[in-house]
N, C-alpha and C positions, 0 to 999 in steps of 0.2 A: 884430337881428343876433345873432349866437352867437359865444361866445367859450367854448372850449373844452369845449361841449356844452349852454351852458347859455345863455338869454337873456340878451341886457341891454339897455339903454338904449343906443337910438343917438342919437347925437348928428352933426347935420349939419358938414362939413366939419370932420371929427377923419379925423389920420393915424393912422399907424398908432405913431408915435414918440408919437404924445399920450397913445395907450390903452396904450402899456406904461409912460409917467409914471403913467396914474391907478391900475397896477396896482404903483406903484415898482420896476418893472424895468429889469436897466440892459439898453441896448440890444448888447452885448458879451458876454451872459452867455445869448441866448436863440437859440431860431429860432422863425422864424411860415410858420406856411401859410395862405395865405389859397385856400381853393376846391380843397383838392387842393395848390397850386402854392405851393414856397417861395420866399420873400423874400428876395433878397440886402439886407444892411443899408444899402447903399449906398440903397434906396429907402423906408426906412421914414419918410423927412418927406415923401416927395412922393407915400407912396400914402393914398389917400383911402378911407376906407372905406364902402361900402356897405350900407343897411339891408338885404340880401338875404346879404351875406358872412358864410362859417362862418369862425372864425378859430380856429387853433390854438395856444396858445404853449405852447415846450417849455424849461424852463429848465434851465441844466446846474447842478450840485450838484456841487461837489467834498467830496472825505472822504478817510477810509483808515485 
């Protein structure tokens, strides 16, 4: 799978709430696309990811 252009390790039956723990992101602060298609957060424990899925995480950054 690809996560943000780059391979990594799929690991079977991982959400998608699991792979932004192993990346310590908080689920509140990001968006994901998976395949083109974003993710309301309301679905990141129940969606599963696939060894074929591109995934994209986009994190906000506050400043000023």
């Amino acid at each position: 799978m690809k996560v943000n252009g780059k391979e990594v390790e799929f690991k079977e039956k991982m959400s998608i709430l699991n792979l932004l723990d192993n990346y310590n992101l908080d689920k509140n602060k990001v968006v994901v696309e998976v395949n083109f298609q974003i993710l309301e957060p309301e679905v990141f424990e129940e969606y599963i990811v696939n060894k074929e899925d591109e995934i994209e995480i986009i994190s906000f950054v506050g400043g000023g």
